[in-house]
ROFI-120682 format. One record per residue (C-alpha): x, y, z; residue number from 1. Coordinates in nm, 2 decimals. Layout:
N
+--------+--------+--------+-----+
|     px |     py |     pz | num |
+--------+--------+--------+-----+
|      X |      Y |      Z | NUM |
...
+--------+--------+--------+-----+
! end
This chain:
75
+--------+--------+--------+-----+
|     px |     py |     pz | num |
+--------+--------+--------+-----+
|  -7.31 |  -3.94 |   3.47 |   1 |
|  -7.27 |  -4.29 |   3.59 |   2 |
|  -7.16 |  -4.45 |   3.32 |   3 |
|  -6.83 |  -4.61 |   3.26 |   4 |
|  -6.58 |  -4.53 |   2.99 |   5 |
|  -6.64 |  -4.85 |   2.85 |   6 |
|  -7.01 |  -4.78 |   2.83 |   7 |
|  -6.95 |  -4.50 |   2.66 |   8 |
|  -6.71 |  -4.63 |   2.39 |   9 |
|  -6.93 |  -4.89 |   2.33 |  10 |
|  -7.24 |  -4.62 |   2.27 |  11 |
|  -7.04 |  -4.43 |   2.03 |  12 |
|  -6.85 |  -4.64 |   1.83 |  13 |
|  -7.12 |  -4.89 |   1.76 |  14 |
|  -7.32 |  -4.62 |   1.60 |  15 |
|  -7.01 |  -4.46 |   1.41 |  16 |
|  -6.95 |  -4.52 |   1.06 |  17 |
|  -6.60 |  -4.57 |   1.16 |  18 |
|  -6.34 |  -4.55 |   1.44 |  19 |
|  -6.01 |  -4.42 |   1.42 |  20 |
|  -5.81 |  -4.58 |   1.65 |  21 |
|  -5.53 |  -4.32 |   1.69 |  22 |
|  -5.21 |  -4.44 |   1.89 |  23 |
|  -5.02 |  -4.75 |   2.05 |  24 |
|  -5.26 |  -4.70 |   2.33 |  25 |
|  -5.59 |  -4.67 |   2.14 |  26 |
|  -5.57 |  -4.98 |   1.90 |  27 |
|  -5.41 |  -5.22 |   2.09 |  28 |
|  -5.41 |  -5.14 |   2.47 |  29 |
|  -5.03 |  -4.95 |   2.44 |  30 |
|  -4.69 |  -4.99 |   2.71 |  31 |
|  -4.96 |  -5.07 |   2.99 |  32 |
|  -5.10 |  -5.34 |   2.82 |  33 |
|  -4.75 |  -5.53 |   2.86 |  34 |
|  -4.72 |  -5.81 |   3.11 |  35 |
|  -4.83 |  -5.77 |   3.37 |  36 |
|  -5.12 |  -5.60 |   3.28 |  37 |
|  -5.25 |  -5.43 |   3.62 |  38 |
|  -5.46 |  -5.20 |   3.48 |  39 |
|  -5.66 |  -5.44 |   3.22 |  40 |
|  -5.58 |  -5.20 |   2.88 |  41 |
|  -5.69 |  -5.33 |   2.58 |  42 |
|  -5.74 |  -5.14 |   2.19 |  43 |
|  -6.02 |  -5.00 |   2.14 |  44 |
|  -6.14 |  -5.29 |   1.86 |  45 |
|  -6.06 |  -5.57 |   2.19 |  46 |
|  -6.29 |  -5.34 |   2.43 |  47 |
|  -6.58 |  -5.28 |   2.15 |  48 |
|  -6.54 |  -5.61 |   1.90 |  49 |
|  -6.75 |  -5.59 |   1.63 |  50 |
|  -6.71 |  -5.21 |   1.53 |  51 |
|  -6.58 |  -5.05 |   1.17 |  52 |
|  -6.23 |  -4.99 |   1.33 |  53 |
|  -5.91 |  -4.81 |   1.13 |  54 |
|  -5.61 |  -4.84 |   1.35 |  55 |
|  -5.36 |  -4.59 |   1.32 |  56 |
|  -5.01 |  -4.69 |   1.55 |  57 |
|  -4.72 |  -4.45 |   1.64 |  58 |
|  -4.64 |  -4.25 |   1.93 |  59 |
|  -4.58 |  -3.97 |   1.89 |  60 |
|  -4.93 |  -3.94 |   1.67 |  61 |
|  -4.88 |  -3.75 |   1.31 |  62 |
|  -5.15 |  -3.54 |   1.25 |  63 |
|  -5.08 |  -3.56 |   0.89 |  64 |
|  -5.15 |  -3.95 |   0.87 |  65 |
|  -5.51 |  -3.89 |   1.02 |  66 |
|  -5.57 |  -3.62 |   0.78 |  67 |
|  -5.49 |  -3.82 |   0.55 |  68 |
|  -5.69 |  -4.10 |   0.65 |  69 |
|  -5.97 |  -3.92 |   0.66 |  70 |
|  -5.99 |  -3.74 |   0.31 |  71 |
|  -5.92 |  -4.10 |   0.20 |  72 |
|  -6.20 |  -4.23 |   0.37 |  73 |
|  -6.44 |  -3.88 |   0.28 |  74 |
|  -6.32 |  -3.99 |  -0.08 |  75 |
+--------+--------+--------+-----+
! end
């Protein structure tokens, strides 16, 4: 569509009434973020600053924490 990832992200998450930032990679730019950083990653909350972010860190991802994070935030 011509639009960058980053455009994207930045389209959806500033009109969400949260983020969920799920993984190393997500919230904070994960391995590849390491120096050097060739590629450029950064978290989600770096990429879109100034979004309603919850960061949620672990590889491998536990389904069971974002359940739980959402029926805490639905509550």
């Amino acid at each position: 569509g011509g639009r960058t990832a980053l455009d994207l992200a930045t389209h959806v998450c500033k009109n969400a009434a949260a983020t969920i930032a799920v993984g190393a990679c997500a919230w904070d730019g994960g391995l590849v973020r390491s120096t050097p950083n060739p590629t450029g990653a950064v978290g989600i909350g770096e990429a879109v600053p100034g979004i309603k972010l919850i960061n949620m860190p672990g590889c491998p991802h536990n389904p069971v924490n974002t359940a739980a994070v959402l029926v805490h935030y639905l509550t």
